[in-house]
Legacy VTK file of the C-alpha trace (Angstrom):
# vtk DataFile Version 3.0
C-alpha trace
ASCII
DATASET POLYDATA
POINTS 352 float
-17.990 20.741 -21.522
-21.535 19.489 -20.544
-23.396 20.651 -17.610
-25.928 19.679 -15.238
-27.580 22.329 -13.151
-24.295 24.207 -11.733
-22.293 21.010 -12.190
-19.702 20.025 -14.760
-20.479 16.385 -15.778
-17.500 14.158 -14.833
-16.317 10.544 -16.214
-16.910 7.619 -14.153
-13.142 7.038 -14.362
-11.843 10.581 -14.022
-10.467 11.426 -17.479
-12.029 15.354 -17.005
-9.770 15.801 -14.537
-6.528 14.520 -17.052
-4.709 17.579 -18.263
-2.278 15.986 -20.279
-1.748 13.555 -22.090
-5.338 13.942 -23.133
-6.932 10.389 -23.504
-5.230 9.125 -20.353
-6.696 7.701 -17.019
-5.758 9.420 -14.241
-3.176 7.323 -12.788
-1.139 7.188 -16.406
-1.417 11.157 -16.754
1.389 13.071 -16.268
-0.537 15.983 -14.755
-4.196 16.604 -13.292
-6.047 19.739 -12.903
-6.604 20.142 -9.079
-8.574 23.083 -9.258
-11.318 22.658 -7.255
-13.609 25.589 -8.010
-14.601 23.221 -11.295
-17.900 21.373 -9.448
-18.404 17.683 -11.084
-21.208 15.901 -10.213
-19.653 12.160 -9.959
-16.816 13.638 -7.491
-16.451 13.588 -3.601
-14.213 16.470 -2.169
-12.522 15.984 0.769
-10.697 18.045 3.334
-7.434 16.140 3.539
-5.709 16.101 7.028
-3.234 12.846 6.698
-1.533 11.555 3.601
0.071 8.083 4.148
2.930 8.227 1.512
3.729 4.719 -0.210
7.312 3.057 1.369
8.774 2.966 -1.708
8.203 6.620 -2.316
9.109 8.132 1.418
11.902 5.702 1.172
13.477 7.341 -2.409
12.066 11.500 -0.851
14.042 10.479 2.572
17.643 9.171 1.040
17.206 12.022 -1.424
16.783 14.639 1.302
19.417 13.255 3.519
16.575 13.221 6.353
16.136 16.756 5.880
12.396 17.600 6.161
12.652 20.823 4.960
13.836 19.095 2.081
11.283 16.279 1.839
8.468 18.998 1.849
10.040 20.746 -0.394
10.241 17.895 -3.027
6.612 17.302 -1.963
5.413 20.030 -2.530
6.804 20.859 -6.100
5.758 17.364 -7.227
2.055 18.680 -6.317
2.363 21.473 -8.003
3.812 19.841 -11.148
1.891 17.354 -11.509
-1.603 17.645 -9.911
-1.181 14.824 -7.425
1.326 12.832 -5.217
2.851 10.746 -7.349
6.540 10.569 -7.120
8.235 10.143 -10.406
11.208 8.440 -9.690
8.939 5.273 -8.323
5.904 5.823 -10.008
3.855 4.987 -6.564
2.057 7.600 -4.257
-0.159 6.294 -1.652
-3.678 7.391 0.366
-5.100 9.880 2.486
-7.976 10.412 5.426
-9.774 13.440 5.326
-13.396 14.394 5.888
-16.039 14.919 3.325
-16.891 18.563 1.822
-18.889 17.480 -0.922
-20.199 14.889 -3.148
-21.644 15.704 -6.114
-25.697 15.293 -7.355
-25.490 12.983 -9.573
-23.038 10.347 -6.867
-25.161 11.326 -4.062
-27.961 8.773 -5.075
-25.700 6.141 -5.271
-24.065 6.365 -1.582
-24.864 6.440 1.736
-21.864 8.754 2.456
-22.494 12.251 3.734
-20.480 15.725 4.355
-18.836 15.511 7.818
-17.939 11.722 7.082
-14.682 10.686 8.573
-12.962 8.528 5.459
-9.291 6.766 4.064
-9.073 6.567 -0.171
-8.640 3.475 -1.122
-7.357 4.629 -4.073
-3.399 5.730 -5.124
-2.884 9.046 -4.775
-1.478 8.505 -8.033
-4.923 8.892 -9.783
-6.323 11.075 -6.964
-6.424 14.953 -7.445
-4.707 16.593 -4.709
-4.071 20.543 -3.951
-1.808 21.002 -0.608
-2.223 24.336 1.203
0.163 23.645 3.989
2.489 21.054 5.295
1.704 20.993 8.894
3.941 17.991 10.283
6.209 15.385 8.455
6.424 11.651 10.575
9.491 10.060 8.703
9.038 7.196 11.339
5.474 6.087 9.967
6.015 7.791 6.553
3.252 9.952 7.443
2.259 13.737 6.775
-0.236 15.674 8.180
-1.644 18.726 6.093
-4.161 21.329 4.863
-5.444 20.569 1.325
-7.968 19.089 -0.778
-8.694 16.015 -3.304
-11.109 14.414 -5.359
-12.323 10.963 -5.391
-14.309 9.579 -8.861
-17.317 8.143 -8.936
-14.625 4.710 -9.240
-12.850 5.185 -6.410
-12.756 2.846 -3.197
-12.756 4.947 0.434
-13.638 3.187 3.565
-15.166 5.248 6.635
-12.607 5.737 9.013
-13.611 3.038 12.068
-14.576 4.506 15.499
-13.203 2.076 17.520
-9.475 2.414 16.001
-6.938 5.488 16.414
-7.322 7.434 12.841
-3.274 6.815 12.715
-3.184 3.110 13.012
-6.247 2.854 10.803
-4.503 4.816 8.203
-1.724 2.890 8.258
-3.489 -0.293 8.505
-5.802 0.649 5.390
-2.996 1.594 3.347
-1.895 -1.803 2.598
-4.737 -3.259 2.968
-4.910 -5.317 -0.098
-1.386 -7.452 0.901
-3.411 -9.226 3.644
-6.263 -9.615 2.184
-4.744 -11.396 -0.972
-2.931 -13.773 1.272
-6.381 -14.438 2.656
-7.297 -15.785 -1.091
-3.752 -17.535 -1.492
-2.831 -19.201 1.709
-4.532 -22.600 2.443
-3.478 -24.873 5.559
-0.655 -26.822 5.966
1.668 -24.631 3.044
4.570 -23.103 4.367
5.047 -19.787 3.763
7.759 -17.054 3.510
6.862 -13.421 4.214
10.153 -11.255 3.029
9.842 -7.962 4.603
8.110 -9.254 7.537
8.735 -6.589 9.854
6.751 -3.835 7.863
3.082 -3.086 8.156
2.317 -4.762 5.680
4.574 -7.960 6.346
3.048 -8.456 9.972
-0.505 -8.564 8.490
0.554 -10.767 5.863
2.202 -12.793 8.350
-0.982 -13.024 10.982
-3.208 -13.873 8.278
-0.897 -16.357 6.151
-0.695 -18.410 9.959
-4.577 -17.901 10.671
-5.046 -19.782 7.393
-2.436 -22.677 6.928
-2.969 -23.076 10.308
-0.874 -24.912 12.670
-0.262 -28.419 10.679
1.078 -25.050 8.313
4.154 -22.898 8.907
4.799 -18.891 8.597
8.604 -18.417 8.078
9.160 -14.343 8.735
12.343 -12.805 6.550
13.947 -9.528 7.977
16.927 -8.063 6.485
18.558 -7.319 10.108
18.385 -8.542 13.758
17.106 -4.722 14.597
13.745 -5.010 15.286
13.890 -8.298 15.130
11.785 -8.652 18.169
8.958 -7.729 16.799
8.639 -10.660 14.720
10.240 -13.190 16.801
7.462 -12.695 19.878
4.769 -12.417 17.264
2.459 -15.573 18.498
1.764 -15.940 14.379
5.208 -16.479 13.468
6.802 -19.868 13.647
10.404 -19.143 12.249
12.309 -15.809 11.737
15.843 -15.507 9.197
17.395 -12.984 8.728
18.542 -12.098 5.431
19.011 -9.640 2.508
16.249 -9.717 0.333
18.203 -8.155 -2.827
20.995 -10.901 -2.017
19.518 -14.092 -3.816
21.696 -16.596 -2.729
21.731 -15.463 0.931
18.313 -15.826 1.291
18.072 -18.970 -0.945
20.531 -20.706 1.713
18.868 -19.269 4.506
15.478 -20.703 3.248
16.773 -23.647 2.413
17.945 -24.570 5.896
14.761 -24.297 7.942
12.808 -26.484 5.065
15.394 -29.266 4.386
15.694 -27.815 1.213
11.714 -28.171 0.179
11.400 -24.576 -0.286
8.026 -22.844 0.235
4.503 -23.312 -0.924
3.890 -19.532 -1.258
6.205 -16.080 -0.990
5.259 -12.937 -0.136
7.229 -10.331 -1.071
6.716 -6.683 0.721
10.060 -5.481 0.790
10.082 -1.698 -0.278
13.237 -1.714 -2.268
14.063 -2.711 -5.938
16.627 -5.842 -6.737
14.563 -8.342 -4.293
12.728 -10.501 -7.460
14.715 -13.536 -7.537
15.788 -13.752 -3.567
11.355 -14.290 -3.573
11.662 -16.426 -6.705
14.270 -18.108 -5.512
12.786 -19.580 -2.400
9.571 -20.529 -3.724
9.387 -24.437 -4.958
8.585 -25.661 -8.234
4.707 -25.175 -9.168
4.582 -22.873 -6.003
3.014 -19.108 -5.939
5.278 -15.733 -5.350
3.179 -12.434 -4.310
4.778 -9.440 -4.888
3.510 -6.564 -2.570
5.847 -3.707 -3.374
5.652 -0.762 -5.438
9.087 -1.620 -6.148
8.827 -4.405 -8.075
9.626 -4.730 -11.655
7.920 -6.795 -13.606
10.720 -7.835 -16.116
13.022 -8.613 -13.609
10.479 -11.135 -12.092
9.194 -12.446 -15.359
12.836 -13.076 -17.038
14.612 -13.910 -13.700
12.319 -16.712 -12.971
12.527 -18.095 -16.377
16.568 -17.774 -16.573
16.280 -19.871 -13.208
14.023 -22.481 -14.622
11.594 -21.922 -11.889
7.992 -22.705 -12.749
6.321 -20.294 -10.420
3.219 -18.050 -10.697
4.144 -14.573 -10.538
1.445 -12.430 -9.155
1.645 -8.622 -8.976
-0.072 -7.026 -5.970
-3.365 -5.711 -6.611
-4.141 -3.114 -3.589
-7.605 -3.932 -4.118
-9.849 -6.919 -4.026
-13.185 -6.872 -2.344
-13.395 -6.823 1.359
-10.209 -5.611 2.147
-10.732 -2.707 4.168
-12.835 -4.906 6.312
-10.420 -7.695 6.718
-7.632 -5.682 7.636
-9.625 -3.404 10.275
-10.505 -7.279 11.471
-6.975 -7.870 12.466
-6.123 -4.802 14.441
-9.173 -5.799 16.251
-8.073 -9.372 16.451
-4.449 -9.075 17.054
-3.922 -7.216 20.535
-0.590 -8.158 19.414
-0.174 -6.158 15.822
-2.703 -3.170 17.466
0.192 -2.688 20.373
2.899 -2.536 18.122
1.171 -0.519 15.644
0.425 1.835 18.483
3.755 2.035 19.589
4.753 2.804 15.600
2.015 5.146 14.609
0.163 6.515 17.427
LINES 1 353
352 0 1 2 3 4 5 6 7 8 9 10 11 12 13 14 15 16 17 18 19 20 21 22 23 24 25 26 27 28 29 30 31 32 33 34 35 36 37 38 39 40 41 42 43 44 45 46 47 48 49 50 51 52 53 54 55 56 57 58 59 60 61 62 63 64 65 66 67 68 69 70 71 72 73 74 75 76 77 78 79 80 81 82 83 84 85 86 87 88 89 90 91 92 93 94 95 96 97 98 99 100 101 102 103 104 105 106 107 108 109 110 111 112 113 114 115 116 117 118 119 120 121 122 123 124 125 126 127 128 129 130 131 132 133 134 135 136 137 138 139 140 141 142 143 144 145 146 147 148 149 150 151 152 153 154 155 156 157 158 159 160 161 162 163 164 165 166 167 168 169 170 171 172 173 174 175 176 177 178 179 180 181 182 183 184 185 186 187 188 189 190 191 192 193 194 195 196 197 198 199 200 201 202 203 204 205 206 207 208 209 210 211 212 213 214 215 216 217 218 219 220 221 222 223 224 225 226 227 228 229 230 231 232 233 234 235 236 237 238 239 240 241 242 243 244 245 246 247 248 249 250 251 252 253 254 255 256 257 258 259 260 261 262 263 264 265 266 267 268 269 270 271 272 273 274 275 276 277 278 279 280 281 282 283 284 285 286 287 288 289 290 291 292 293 294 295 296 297 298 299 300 301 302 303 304 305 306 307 308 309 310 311 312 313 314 315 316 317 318 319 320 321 322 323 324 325 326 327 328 329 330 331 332 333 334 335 336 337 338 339 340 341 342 343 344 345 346 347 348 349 350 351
């Protein structure tokens, strides 16, 4: 392996780190070597304190373990150890961390302003990210949260964003780990669509939901879709939501009469999807009118169940698969926390 000065020269993409299969990218590897005596110059280690573990995953380790955190740090813990990183392999989806810089290596350290002692969130999947866990300090079911002791890498490709010193680390983490569902309904909404946000009780729903009504603005309409009237509050006082159903998002036709109702039958311009369970494709499908746009945010979504559902429906609808990052988003979403005093009180009540 090649060497420069004391350092190991990495990939841009972070294929040195792949232990098998060989030729993969990180996030398609089964395993990674988190070893982190092995110095590469295009990598920034971190001291993780707070991993933010994707919905669908904490959902799948929490009915597995009954509730049982013994249990769920247990699972945790062994996939870690198998694999190199947090990826859970029953839902393929893992999640981010906040931790504070230890090093960055010579050859990134020209190309960034960052420096050790920096306060940051990945903005990467902890899928791709090389992790080591030491301990397992505390385990927040509630906010699908876990504090720790360990370490991980970010490549000289990976997105962080400095952790904002005007917003609790908790609610920024939480904030910043879906950060790319608002900002893509920043590039979809326009004013005067109506819109459907399924899931719009989640973290990432009420973003979506505050900036889907900030831009179709008020000749527009935000139509919020929870699958129970507990909690419901939180939507129905949100000043950005103009209509709230409740409904089962893996139940089609429920939804599809539901939605139905409140339009006179016209259906909706654009549907966002962030439901962390699998079986909700066509319920989003459904509701979304001929020509119109369907966003799925959920790590939970299959793509052939979308794809073949819409077109054994005859519904002429563009499928788009959530992409956690496009440029900006870290930004916009810290925005609305500022913005909101309504999402950064409820947030605080969730995550602080």
């Amino acid at each position: 392996m090649e060497t420069r000065g004391k350092e190991l020269v990495g990939d841009r993409y972070g294929t040195h780190r792949v232990i098998s299969p060989k030729g993969a990218l990180p996030q398609a590897a089964w395993k990674l070597d988190n070893d982190f005596s092995r110095v590469y110059d295009n990598e920034i280690l971190c001291h993780v304190q707070i991993l933010n573990i994707d919905a669908a995953s904490f959902t799948d380790l929490k009915e597995r373990a009954g509730g049982d955190l013994g249990k769920i740090e247990a699972m945790m813990l062994e996939i870690v150890h198998e694999r190199g990183k947090h990826q859970n392999p029953r839902t393929g989806s893992g999640g981010m961390f906040t931790g504070v810089v230890k090093r960055i290596g010579a050859r990134l350290a020209s190309k960034t302003d960052l420096a050790q002692g920096d306060s940051i969130a990945s903005l990467v999947s902890l899928t791709l990210t090389p992790l080591r866990i030491d301990r397992i300090i505390k385990i927040h079911p509630e906010r699908d949260q876990v504090e720790i002791r360990g370490e991980a890498a970010l490549f000289e490709s990976g997105v962080w964003a400095r952790l904002p010193e005007d917003i609790p680390q908790t609610l920024a983490l939480a904030a910043l780990d879906v950060a790319g569902a608002a900002a893509q309904v920043d590039r979809l909404a326009a004013p005067g669509m109506t819109v459907a946000v399924i899931g719009a009780r989640g973290k990432s729903g009420l973003l979506c939901c505050y900036q889907a009504k900030k831009k179709v603005g008020p000749g527009g309409r935000v139509i919020a879709v929870v699958h129970s009237s507990k909690g419901m509050e939180d939507v129905a006082n949100a000043p950005f939501v103009d209509e709230v159903v409740t409904a089962q998002a893996d139940d089609p036709l429920d939804i599809l009469r539901k939605i139905g109702h409140v339009t006179d039958n016209q259906l909706c311009d654009l549907t966002i999807s962030c439901v962390s369970r699998p079986d909700c494709e066509m319920g989003a499908i459904l509701i979304t009118r001929q020509g119109g746009r369907v966003y799925f945010f959920s790590m939970a979504t299959s793509f052939t169940r979308a794809a073949l559902g819409a077109e054994g429906v005859g519904k002429d609808v563009e499928l788009i698969m959530g992409n956690g990052y496009c440029r900006g988003h870290a930004e916009l979403t810290l925005d609305i926390l500022r913005e909101s005093e309504y999402i950064r009180d409820l947030y605080q009540a969730r995550y602080g």
